[in-house]
C-alpha positions in Angstrom: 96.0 -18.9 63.3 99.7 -17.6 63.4 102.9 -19.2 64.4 105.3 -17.8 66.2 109.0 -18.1 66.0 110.9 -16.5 68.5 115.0 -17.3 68.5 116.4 -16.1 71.9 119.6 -16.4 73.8 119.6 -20.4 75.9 120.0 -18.7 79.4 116.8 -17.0 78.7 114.6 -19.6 77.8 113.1 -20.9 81.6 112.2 -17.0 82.2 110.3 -17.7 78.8 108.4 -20.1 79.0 107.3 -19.6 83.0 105.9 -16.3 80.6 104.2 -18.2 78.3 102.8 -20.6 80.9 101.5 -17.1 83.2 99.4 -16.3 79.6 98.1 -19.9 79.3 100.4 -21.0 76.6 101.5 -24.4 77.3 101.8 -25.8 74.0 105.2 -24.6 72.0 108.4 -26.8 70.3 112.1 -26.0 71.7 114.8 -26.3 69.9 118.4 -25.8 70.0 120.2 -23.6 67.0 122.7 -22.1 66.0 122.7 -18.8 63.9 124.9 -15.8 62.9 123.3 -11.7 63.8 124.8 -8.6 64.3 126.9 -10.3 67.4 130.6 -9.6 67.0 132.7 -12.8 66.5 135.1 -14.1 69.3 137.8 -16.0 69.8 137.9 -19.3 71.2 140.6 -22.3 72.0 140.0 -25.9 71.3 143.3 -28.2 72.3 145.5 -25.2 72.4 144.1 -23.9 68.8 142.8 -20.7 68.7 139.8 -20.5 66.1 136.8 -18.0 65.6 133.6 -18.3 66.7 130.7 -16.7 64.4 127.8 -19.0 65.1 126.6 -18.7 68.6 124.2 -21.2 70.4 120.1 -20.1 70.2 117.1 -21.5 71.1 114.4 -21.5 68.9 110.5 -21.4 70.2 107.9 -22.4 67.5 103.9 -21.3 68.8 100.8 -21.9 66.8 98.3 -20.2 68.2 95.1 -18.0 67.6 95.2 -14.4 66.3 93.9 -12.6 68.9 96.8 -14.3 71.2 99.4 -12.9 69.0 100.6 -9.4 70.1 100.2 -10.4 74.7 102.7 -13.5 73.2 105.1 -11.1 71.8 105.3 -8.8 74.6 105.5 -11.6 77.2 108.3 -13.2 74.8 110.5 -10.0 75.0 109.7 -8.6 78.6 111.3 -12.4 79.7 114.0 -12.7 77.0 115.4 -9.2 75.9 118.9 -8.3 77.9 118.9 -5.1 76.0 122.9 -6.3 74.3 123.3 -7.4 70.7 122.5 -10.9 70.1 118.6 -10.8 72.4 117.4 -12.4 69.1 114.3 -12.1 66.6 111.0 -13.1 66.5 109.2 -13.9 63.9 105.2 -13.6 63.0 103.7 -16.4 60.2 100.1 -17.4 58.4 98.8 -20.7 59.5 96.6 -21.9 56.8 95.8 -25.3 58.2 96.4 -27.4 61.2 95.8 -31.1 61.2 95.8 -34.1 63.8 97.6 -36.6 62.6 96.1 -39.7 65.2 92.9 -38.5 63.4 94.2 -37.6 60.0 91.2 -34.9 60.6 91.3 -30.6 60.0 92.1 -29.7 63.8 91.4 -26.1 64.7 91.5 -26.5 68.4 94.3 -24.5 69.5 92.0 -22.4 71.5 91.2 -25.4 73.5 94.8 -26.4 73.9 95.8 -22.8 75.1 93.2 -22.6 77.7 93.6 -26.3 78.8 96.6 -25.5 80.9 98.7 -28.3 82.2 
């Protein structure tokens, strides 16, 4: 198993996941970050105060999922969420040793069946 950590810009992440969903991935975690790349800083104004912005909203998508599903997740992730501009984001590729149920309290290695499950 691998898990998947893909941090992409917010406006992209419905294009994502209607990706994921078209390659039977149905089971991920969203959250919202916020993070610091090679984007330029900006200036912003709060109650007539200007101040610099150098942490820019993200969204962060967690996957666990078999190997084989790996590099068809990838491309789908960037084909939906890449603009081609600084700041697309990264994704990020990591060994799952073990996955466990925790209404069971059991080993669960069933992600197969959750991926082909669908909704």
């Amino acid at each position: 198993m691998k898990k998947i950590e893909a941090i992409i810009r917010p406006e992209k992440l419905t294009e994502t996941i209607k990706g994921l969903k078209a390659i039977g991935i149905t089971g991920f975690t969203v959250s919202q970050v916020v993070g610091r790349g090679k984007q330029k800083s900006s200036q912003g104004v709060y109650r007539g105060k200007n101040y610099k912005v150098t942490l820019r909203p993200k969204v962060k998508l967690e996957i666990v999922l078999s190997d084989y599903m790996v590099d068809q997740t990838i491309i789908t992730i960037v084909d939906a969420a890449q603009t081609g501009e600084d700041g697309d984001g990264k994704i990020y590729v990591y060994p799952v040793l073990e996955a466990y149920n925790i209404r069971t309290g059991k080993a669960d290695d069933s992600i197969d069946e959750l991926i082909n499950e669908g909704e």
